[in-house]
N, C-alpha and C positions, 0 to 999 in steps of 0.2 A: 466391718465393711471396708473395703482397697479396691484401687483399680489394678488392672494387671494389665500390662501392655505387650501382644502376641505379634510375633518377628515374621510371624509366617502372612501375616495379612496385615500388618503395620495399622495394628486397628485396637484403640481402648474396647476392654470389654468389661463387666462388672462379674462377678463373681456369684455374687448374692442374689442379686434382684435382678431383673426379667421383666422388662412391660411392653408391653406392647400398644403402638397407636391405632388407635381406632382405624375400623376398614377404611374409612373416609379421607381419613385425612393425604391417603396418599394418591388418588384420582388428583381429588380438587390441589394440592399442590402442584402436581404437573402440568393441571388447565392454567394455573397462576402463570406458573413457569414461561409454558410456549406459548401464552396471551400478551404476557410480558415482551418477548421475543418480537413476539409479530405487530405488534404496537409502535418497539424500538424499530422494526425495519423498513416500515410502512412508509415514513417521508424519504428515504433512501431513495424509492423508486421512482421519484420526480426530481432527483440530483441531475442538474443539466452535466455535460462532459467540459471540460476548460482544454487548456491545448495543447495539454500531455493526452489525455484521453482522446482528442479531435485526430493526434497522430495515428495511434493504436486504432482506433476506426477506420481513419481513413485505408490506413497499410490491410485491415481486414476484410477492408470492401474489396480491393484489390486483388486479393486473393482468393475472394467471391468470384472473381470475374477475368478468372487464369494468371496474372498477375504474382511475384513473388518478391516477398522485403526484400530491401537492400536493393536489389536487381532494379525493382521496379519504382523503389519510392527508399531514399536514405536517410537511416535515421540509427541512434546511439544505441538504444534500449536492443538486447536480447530477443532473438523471434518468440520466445514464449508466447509471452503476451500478447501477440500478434493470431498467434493460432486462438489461443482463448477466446480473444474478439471474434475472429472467425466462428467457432462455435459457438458463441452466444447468439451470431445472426443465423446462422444454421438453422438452433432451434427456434429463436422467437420471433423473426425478421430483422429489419437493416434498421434498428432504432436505437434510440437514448433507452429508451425502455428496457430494452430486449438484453441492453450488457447490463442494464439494472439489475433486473430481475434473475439475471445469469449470475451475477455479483452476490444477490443475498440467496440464491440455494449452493451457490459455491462455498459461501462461507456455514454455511450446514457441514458439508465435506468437509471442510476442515476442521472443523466442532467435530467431528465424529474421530476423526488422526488423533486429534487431543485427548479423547473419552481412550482411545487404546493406550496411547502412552501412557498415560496416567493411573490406566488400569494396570498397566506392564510392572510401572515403578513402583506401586503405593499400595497396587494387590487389595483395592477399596474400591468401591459401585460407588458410592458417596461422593469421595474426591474426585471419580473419575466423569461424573457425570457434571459435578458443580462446573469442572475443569472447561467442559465444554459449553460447559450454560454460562460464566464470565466471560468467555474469550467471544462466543455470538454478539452478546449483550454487547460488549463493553467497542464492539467492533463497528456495530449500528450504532449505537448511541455517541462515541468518543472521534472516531473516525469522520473526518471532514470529507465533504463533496470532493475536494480535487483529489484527494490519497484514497480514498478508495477505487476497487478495480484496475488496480496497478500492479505490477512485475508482483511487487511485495506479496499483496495480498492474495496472489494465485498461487504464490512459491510455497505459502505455507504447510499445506497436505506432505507435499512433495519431505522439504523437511523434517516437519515432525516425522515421518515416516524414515525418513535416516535415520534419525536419534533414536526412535522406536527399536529399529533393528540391529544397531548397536547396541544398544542396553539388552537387546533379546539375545544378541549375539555374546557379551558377559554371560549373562543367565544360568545358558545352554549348551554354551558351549559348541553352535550350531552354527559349519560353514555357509549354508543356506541362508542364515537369516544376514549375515556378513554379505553375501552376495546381493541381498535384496536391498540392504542399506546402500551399499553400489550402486546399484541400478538408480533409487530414489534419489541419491546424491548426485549423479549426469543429469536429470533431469532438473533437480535445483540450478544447477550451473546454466539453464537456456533459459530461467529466467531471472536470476541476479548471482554474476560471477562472485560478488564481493561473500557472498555467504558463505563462499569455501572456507573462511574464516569460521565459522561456525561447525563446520562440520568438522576440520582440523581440529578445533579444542575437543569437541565430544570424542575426535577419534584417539586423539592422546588420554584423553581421560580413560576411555576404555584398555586402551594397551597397561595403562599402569595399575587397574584393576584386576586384568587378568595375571600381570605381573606377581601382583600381592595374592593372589590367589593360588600362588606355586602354579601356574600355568608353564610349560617348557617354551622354548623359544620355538623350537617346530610346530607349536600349535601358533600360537602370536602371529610367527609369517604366513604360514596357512591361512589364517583368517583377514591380515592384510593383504592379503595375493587374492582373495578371493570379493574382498571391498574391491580392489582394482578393477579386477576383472568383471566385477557386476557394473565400476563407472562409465567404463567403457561402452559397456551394452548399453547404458542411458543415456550417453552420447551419441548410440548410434543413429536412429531412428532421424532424428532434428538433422544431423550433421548429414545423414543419404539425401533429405528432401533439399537441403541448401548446396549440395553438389551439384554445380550448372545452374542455380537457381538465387545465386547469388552470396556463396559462400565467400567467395574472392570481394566484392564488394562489403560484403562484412569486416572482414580480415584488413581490408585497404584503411577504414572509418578506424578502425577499432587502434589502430597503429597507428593513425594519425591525431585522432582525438579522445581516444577510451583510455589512453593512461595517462600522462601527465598532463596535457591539458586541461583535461575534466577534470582530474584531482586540484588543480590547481586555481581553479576558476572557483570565483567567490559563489557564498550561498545565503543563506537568510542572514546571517551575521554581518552587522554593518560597521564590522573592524577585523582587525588580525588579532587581537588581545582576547587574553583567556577571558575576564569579563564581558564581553562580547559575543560571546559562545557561550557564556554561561547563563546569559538573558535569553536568549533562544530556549536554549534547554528547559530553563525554569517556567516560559511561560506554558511548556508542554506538561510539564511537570503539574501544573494548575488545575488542568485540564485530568489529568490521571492520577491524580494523588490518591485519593482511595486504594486504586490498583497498587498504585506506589509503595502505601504504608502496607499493606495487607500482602505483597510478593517480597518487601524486605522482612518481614516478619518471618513468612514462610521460610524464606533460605535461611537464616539464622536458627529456626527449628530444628530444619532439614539437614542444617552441617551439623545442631546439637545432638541428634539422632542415629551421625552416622551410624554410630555402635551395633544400633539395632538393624541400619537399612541402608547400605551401604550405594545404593540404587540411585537416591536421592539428590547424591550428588553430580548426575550426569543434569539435571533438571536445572541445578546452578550453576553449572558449565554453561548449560543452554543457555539460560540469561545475561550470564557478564559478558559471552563471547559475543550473543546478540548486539549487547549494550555497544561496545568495541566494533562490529562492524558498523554501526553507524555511526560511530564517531570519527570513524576513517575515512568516510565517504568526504568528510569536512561541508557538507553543503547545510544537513540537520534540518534538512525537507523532512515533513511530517511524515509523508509513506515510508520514509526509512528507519522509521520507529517500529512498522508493523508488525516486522520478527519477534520482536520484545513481547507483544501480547499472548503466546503461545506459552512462553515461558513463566511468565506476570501470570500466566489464569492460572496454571497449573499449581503453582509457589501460594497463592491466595485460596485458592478451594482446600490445602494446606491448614493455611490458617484460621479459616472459616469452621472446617469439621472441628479440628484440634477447641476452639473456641468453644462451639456448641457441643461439646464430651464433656469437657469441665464444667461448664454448667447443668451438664443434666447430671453429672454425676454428682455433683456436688448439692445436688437440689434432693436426688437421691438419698445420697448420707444425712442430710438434715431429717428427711422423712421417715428414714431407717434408726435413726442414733438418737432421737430425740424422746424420751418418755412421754404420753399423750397426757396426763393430769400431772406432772411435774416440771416446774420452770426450770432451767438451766439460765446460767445467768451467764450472760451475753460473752464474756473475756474465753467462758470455756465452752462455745456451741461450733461442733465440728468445723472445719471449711468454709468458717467466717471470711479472714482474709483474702482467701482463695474469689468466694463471692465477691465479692466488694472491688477484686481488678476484674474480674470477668463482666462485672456491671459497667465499670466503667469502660472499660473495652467496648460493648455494646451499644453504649451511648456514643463514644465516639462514630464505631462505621456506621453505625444510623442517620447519625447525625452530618458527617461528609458524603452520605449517599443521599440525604434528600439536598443538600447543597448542589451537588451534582445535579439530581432532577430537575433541582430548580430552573439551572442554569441554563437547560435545555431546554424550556417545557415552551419557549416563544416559538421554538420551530415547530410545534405538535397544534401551536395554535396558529399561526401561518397559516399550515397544512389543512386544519379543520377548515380553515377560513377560504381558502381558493377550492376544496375539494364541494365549499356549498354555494360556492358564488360568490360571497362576502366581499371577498379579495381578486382582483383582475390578475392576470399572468403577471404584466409590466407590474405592478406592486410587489406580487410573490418572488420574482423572481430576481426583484432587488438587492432582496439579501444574498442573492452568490456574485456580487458584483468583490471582485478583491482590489479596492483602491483605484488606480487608476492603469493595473497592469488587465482587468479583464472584465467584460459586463457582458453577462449572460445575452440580454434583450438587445444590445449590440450588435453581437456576434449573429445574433439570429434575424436581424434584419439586414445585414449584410448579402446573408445567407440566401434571404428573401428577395433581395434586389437581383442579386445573380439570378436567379430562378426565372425572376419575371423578363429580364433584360438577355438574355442570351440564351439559345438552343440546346437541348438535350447536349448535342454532339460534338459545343466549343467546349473551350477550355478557358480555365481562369490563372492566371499566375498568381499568388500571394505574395511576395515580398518579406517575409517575416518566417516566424514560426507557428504559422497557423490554418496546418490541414482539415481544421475542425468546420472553416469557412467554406472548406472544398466538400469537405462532408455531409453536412447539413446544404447544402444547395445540389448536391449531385453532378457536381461538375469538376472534371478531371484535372490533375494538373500537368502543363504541357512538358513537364521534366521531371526527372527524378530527385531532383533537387531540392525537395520540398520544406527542409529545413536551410535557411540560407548562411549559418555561420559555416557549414563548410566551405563554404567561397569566400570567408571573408579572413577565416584567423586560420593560423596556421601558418603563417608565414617565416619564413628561416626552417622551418619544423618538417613541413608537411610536401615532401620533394613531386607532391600529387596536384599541387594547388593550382599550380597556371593548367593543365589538364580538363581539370574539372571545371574552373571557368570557359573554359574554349568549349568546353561540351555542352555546359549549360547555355552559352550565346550559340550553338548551332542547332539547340533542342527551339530556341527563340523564334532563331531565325528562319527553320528548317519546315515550325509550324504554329506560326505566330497565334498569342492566345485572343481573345475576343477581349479581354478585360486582363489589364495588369492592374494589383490593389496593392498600395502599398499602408504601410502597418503604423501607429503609434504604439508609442510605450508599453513594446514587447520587447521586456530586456529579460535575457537569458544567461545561466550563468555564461555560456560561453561568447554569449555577445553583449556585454555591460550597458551599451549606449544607445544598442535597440537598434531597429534593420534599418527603418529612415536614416539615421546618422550614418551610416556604415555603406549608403549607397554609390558615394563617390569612390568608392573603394573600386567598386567593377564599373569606368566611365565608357566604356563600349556597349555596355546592359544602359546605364543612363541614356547614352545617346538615341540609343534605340526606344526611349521610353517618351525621350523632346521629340524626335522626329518622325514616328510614325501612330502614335496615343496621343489623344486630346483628355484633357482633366473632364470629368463629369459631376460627381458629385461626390460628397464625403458625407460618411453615416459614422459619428462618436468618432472610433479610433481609426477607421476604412475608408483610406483616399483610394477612388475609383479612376483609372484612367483607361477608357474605352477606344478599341484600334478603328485609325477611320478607315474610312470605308475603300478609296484610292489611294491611299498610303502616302500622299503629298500634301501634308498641312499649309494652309496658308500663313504668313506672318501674321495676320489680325486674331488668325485663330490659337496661333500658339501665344501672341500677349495677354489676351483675352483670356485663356485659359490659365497663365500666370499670374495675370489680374484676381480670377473667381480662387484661385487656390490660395493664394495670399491673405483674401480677405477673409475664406473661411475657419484657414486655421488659424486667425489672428481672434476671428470672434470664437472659435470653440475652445483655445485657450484662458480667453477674459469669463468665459463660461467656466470654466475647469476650476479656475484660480477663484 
């Protein structure tokens, strides 16, 4: 009795014995499977939006409604995501819901990229299917409210499907499949530039594969002239509808703030020390350790394998190049981990098969090797040892994966609890409140006040970075300015800055909005201090806000100041209003504190 391990399908097979599992067993494990799934994605669908998400809406209402990013409404992030939004309201309506529900069958489609590449590389239904059944799972369950339905998370398909056609393009030898990996690769770039870092390692890996394969140099350029040429063509499509529509205003943001600014603007890390970065990291690491252990396992298999399957190693290209673009990013926001999961399911469904081979094979040989009425004394019974780490193997990921479920399972009872009445909204949706930078029931009685307090056809100014208050209340913003550190940083840098404050005080002045709101403790990386602090920065926007806005009221973090009606406040009215704002944020402080 041996195992024999077959190059052509990177798959143990046994030689001898032959069983087969009952018909049963394989319906009812896939009912497990996608009950599993839809269990894991079920509280997803009531994840309120925060104000990266509130942007991405807003800019896709917009676009509902003839309107084009950048042109129409400026903001850092890639049109991708914009269009996404857009489709999500297409098909399901203009809701929190509708990009939910777009979010968990989107992440199907990419479960599905992953089942091919996996199938591509590893020539295994097994792997390829686990591959996609970790990365869903691990995507609903691991994946916080504010990082899902982000750049990251739609860019995914788009990628895997480079890598995919890369490694198809080794394979086969097939200019075709080089060109499609092109195409797929323009598209990644409209929703996170930074992954070209990603695609560069898997494309080096592939040239020096084909290298070692006696490939001629004239095929090598052939198939990089023909990636080109495919990137091109996935560039085309984004880059026609942003011609006239806001391409130039792209181009302006991106030059002034998309390179060194942003790289340089601090991010969860509350120092400059590698220790600092490395508390970040680890408490992600917390959170994904299963994943963790079980995709370092796989890559150290996978390079111990080469031999056999030389494929393998584009998978662990995939992952450290992953790892390295988000370490570059320097901010180690959770969405920018998301790439890493594609790679992580793939390296783990890996180490899972390989796990469950050895145990059954080895359960095998015991069955096979053992005489039925003669004892074999324990030092000489086949595949002892071998037992004995597969066991404990087993107990471990058992043992971290009900840790894990554990750790979740308060959201699963929340969710039973408000879906039967138990729990009110304002209770439920306590838990998406993040400190003191965002409260869901906040935002949303802001939202509410706008609605009731001004007409379909005014306008709201925000003062901050938070179009999600425009979106939720259905009310426009009187500029395109909707995030306000472009008017504040950039200074020495940015040869566009007195420009774009002149434009935004004539958007003001030109169609003054019914409600200026201005923002608490919304610090971004690129405005540390938060947009209140940062006001006296533009005092020609200030004046206009003393002299023709009276203070009305504040809700949580949302100072309201409503335009009067003759545009000539009286002195009693502007003390009076400097009086009630004084005292309120004096008590919602003492409240805070």
């Amino acid at each position: 009795m041996r195992l024999r391990y077959d190059a052509e399908d990177s798959e143990y097979t046994n030689e001898n014995v032959t069983t087969e599992w009952p018909r049963w067993v394989r319906p009812v494990l896939w009912i497990v499977l996608l009950a599993t799934l839809v269990v894991a994605a079920l509280p997803t669908l009531l994840y309120p939006f925060t104000r990266d998400q509130g942007i991405y809406a807003y800019i896709a209402d917009l676009m509902m409604q003839g309107g084009a990013p950048f042109r129409d409404a400026w903001e850092l992030k890639p049109p991708g995501v914009y269009f996404a939004y857009w489709l999500a309201f297409s098909l399901f309506g203009r809701s929190e819901l509708a990009v939910r529900l777009f979010d968990v069958l989107y992440t199907l489609l990419s479960a599905a990229s992953i089942y091919v590449l996996a199938q591509e590389v590893f020539r295994n239904r097994r792997v390829a299917a686990c591959s996609a059944w970790i990365y869903a799972f691990c995507y609903y369950l691991l994946v916080h409210f504010h990082s899902a339905a982000t750049p990251e998370a739609f860019m995914a398909p788009f990628l895997v499907a480079s890598v995919y056609d890369m490694v198809r393009g080794v394979r086969s030898r097939s200019n075709l499949a080089w060109f499609l990996g092109g195409v797929a690769s323009g598209f990644v770039f409209w929703f996170k530039p930074t992954a070209g870092l990603v695609i560069l390692a898997v494309l080096i890996w592939a040239c020096v594969e084909m290298w070692r394969e006696r490939c001629s140099m004239r095929d090598v350029l052939c198939s990089l002239a023909a990636f080109v040429l495919g990137g091109l063509l996935g560039l085309l499509p984004i880059g026609l509808y942003l011609y006239g529509h806001g391409l130039r205003e792209l181009l302006g943001i991106w030059r002034a703030y998309g390179t060194g600014a942003y790289l340089n603007a601090r991010g969860l890390a509350l120092g400059n020390g590698l220790l600092a970065r490395l508390d970040v990291i680890v408490r992600y690491l917390r959170d994904w350790q299963l994943l963790l252990w079980l995709s370092v396992a796989g890559a150290v298999g996978v390079l111990a394998g080469r031999r056999h399957n030389r494929l393998g190693g584009a998978v662990v290209v995939f992952l450290l190049s992953s790892v390295a673009a988000s370490l570059l990013q320097g901010k180690l926001f959770e969405y920018h981990w998301i790439p890493i999961l594609a790679p992580a399911a793939m390296l783990s469904a890996v180490s899972l098969m390989w796990l469950a081979r050895e145990i059954r094979g080895q359960a095998r040989d015991l069955l096979h090797a053992l005489p039925k009425k003669r004892a074999v004394p324990p030092s000489s019974r086949p595949g002892q040892d071998i037992d004995m780490r597969s066991i404990l193997a087993v107990v471990v990921i058992v043992g971290l994966l009900l840790w894990m479920g554990y750790d979740h399972l308060v959201r699963y009872r929340r969710t039973a609890a408000y879906l039967t009445g138990r729990l009110s909204a304002e209770q439920y949706y306590a838990q998406f409140d993040i400190g003191k930078d965002f409260s869901r029931m906040g935002t949303w009685r802001a939202a509410a006040f706008l609605r009731e307090h001004s007409a379909p056809d005014e306008t709201a100014l925000i003062w901050g970075v938070e179009p999600l208050v425009n979106f939720l209340a259905q009310r426009r913003s009187p500029t395109n300015y909707i995030s306000f550190y472009v008017l504040v940083t950039g200074e020495g840098r940015n040869p566009c800055l007195e420009t774009w404050r002149q434009d935004f005080l004539d958007d003001i002045r030109e169609a003054p909005p019914a409600y200026i709101v201005l923002v608490e403790n919304d610090v971004t990386p690129l405005a540390p201090f938060g947009s209140r602090a940062q006001l006296d920065e533009i005092p020609a926007f200030k004046a206009i806000l003393e002299a023709e806005y009276d203070f009305e009221t504040q809700i949580e973090d949302y100072l309201f100041y409503r335009r009067q009606e003759d545009g000539m406040p009286s002195a009693v009215s502007v003390k009076k209003a400097s009086y009630i704002e004084h005292d309120l944020i004096s008590r919602f402080h003492t409240t805070r504190v």
